[in-house]
N, CA, C and O atoms as CSV, one atom per row, in Angstrom:
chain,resi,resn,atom,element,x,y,z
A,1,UNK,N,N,19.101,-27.718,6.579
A,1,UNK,CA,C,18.875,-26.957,5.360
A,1,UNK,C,C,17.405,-27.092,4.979
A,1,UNK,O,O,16.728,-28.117,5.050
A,2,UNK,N,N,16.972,-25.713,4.503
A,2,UNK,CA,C,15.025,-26.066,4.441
A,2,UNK,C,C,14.998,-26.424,3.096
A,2,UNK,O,O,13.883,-26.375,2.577
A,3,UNK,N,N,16.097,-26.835,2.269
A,3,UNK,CA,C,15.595,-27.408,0.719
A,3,UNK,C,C,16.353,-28.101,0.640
A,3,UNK,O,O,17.477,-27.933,1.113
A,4,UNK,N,N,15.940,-29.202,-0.047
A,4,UNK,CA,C,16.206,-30.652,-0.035
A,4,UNK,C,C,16.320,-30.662,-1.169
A,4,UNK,O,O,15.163,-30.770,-1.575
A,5,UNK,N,N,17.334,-30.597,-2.474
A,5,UNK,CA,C,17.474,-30.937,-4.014
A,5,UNK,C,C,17.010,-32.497,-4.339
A,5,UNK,O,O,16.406,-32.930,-5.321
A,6,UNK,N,N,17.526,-33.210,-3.119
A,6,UNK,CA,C,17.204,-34.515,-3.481
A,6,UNK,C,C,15.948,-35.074,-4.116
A,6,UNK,O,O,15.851,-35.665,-5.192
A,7,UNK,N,N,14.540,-34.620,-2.805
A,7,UNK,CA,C,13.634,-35.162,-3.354
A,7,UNK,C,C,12.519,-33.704,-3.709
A,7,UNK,O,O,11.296,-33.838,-3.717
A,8,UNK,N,N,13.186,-32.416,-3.972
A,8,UNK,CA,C,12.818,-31.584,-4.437
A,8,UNK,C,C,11.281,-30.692,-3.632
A,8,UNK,O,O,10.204,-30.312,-4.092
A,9,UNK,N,N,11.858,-30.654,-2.372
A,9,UNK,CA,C,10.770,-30.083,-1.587
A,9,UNK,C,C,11.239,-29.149,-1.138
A,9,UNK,O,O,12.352,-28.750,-1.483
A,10,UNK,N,N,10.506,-28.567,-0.257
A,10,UNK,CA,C,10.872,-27.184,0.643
A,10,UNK,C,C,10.624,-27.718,2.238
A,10,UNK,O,O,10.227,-28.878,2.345
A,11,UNK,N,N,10.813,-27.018,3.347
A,11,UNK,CA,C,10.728,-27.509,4.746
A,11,UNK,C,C,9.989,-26.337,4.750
A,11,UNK,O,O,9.139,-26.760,5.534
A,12,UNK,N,N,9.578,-25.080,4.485
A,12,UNK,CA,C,9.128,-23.789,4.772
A,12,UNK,C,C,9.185,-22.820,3.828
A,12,UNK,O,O,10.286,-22.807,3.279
A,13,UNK,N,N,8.330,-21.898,3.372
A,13,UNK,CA,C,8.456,-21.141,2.269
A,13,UNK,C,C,8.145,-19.640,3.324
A,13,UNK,O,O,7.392,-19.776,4.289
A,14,UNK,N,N,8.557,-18.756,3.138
A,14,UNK,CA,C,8.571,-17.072,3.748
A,14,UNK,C,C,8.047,-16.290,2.383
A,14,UNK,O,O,8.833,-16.324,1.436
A,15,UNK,N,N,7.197,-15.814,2.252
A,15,UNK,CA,C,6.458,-14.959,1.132
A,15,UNK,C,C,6.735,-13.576,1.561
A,15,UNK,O,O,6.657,-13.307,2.760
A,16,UNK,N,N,7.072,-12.612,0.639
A,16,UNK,CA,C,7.450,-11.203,0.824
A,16,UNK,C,C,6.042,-10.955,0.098
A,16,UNK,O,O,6.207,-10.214,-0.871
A,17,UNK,N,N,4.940,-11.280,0.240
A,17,UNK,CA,C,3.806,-10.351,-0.536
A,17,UNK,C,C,3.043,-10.363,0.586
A,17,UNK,O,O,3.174,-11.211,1.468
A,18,UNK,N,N,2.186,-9.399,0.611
A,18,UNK,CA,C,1.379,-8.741,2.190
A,18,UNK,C,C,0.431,-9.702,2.098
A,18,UNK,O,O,0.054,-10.195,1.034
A,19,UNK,N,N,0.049,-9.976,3.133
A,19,UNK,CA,C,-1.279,-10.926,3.413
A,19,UNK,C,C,-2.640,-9.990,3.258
A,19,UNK,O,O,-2.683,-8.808,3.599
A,20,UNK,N,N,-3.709,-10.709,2.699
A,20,UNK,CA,C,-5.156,-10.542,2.572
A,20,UNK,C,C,-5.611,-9.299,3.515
A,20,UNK,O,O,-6.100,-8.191,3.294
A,21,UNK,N,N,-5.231,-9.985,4.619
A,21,UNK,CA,C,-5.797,-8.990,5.900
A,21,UNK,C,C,-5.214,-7.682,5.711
A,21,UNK,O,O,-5.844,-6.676,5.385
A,22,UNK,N,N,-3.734,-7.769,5.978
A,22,UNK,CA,C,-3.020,-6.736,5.341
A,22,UNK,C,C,-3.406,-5.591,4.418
A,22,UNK,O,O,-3.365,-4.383,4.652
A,23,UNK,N,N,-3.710,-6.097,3.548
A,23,UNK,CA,C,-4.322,-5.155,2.083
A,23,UNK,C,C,-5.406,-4.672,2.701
A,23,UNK,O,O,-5.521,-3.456,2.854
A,24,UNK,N,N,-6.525,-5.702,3.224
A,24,UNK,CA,C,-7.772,-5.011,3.466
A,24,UNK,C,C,-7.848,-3.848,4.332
A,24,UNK,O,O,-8.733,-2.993,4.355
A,25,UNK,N,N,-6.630,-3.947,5.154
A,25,UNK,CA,C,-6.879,-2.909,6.028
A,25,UNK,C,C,-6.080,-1.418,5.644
A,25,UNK,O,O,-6.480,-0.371,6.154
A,26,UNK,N,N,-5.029,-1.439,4.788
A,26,UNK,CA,C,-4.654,-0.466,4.142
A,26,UNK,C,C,-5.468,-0.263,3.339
A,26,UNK,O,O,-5.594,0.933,3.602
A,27,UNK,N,N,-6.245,-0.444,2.447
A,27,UNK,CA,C,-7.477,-0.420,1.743
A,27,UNK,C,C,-8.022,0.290,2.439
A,27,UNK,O,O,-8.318,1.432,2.085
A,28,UNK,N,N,-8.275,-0.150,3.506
A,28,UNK,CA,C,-9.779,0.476,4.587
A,28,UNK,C,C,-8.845,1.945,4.790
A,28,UNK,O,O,-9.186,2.973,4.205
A,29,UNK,N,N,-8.061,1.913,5.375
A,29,UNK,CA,C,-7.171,2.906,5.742
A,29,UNK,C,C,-7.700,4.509,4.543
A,29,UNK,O,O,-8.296,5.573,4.711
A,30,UNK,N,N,-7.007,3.757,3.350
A,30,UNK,CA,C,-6.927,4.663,2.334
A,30,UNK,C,C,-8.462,5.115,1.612
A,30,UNK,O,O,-8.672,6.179,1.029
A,31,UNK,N,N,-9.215,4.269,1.774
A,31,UNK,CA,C,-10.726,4.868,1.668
A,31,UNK,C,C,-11.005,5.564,2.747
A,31,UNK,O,O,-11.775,6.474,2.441
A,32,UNK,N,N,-10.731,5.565,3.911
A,32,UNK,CA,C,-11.025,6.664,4.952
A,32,UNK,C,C,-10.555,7.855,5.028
A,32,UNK,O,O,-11.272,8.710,5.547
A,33,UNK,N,N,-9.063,8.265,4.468
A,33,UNK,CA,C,-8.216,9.166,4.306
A,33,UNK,C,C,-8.929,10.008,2.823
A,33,UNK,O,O,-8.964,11.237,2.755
A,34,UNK,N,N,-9.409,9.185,1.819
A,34,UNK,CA,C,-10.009,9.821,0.749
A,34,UNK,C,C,-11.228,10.642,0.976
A,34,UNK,O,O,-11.524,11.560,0.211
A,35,UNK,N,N,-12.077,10.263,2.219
A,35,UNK,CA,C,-13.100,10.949,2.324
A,35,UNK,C,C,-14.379,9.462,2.420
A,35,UNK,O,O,-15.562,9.772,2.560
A,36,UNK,N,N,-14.030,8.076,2.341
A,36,UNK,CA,C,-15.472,7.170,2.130
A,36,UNK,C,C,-15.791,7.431,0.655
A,36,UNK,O,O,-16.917,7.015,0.383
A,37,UNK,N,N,-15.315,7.849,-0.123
A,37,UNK,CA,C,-15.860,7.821,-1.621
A,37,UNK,C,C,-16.623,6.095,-2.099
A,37,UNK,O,O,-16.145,4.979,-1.896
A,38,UNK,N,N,-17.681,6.406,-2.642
A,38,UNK,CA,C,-18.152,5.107,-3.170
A,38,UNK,C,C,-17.788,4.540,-4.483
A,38,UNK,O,O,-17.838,5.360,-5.400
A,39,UNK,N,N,-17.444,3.378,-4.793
A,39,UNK,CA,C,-16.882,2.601,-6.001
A,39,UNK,C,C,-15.703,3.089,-6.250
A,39,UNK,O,O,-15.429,3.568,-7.351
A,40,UNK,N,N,-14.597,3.014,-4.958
A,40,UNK,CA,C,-13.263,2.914,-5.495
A,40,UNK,C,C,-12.563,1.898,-4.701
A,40,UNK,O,O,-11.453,2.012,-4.182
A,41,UNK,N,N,-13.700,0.447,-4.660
A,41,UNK,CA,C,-12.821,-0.744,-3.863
A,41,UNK,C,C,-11.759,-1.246,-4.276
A,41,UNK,O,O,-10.897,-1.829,-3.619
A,42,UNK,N,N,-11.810,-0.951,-5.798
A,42,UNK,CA,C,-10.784,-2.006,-6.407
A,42,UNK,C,C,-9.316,-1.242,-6.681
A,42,UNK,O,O,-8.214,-1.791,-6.677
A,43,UNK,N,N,-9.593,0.126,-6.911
A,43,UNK,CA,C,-8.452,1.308,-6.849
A,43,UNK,C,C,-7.659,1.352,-5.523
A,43,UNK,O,O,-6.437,1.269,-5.392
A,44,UNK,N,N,-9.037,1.567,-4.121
A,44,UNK,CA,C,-7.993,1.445,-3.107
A,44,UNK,C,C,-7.367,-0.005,-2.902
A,44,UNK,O,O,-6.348,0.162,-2.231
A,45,UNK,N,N,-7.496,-1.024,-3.119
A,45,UNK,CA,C,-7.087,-2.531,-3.368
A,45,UNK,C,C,-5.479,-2.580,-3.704
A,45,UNK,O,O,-4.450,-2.994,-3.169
A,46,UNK,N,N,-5.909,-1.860,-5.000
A,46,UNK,CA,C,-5.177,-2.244,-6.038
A,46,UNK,C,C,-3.176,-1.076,-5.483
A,46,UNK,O,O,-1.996,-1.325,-5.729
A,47,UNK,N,N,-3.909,0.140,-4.681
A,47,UNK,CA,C,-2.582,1.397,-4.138
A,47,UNK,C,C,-2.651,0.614,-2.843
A,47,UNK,O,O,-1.645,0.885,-2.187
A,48,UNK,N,N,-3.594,-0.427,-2.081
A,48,UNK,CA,C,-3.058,-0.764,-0.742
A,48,UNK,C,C,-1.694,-1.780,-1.341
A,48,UNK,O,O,-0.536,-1.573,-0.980
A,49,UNK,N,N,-2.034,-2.731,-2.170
A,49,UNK,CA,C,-1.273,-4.109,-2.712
A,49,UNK,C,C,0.223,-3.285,-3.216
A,49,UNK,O,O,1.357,-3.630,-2.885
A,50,UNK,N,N,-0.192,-1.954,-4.222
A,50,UNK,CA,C,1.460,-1.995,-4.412
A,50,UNK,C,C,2.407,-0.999,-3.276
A,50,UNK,O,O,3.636,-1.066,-3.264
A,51,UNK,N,N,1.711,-0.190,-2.453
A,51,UNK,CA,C,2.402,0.333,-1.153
A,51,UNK,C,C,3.036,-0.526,-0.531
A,51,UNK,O,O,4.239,-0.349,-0.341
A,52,UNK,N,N,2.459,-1.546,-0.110
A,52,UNK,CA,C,2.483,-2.341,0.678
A,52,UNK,C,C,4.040,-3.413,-0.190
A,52,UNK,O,O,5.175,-3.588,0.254
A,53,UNK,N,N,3.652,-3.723,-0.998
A,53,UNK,CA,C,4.810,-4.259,-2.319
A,53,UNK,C,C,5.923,-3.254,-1.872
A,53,UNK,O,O,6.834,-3.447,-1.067
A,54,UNK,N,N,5.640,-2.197,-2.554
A,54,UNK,CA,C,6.841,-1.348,-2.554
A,54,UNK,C,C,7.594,-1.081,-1.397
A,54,UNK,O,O,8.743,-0.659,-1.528
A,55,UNK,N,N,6.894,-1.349,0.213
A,55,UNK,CA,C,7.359,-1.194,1.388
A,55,UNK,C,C,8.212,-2.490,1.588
A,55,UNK,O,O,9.194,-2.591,2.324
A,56,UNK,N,N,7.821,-3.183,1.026
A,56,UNK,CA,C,9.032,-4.742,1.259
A,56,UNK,C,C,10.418,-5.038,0.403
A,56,UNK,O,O,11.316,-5.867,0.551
A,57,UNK,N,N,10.251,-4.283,-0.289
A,57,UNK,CA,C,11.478,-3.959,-1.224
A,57,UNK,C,C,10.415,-5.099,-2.662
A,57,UNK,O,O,10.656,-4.800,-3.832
A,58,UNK,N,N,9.486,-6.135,-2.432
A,58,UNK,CA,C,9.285,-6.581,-3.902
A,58,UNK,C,C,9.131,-6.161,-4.973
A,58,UNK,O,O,9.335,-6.862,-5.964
A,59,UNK,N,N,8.639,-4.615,-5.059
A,59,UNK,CA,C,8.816,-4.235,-6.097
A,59,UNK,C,C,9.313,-2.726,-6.008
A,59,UNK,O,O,8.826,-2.063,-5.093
A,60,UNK,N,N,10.206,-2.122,-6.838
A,60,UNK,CA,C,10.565,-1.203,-7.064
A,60,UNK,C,C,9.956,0.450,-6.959
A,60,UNK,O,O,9.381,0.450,-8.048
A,61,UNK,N,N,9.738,1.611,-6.490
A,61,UNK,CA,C,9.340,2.738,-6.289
A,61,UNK,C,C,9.195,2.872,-7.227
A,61,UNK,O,O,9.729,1.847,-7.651
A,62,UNK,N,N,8.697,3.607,-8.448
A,62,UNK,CA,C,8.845,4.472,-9.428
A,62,UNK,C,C,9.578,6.357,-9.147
A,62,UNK,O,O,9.695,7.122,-10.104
């Protein structure tokens, strides 16, 4: 069993949120598809992080 109540640890944790790399490159992705527009790092960031969310089931579609 990977959790131990006893002395309150974990053996392994599995994260459903996209990794760094991940984002950056849907990021990159989605600034290329826009055309290279300048000063929208944090916009494409921000639609790579919840696509990427929303593709794992963590958060909900609208």
């Amino acid at each position: 069993m990977p959790d131990d109540p006893a002395i309150a640890t974990c053996e392994y944790f599995v994260s459903n949120l996209p990794s760094e790399a991940l984002i950056r490159e849907t990021a990159y992705y989605l600034w290329q598809r826009k055309g290279c527009p300048e000063g929208q790092t944090q916009a494409n960031w921000d639609e790579a992080f919840l696509s990427l969310c929303q593709s794992t089931g963590r958060i909900r579609r609208r």
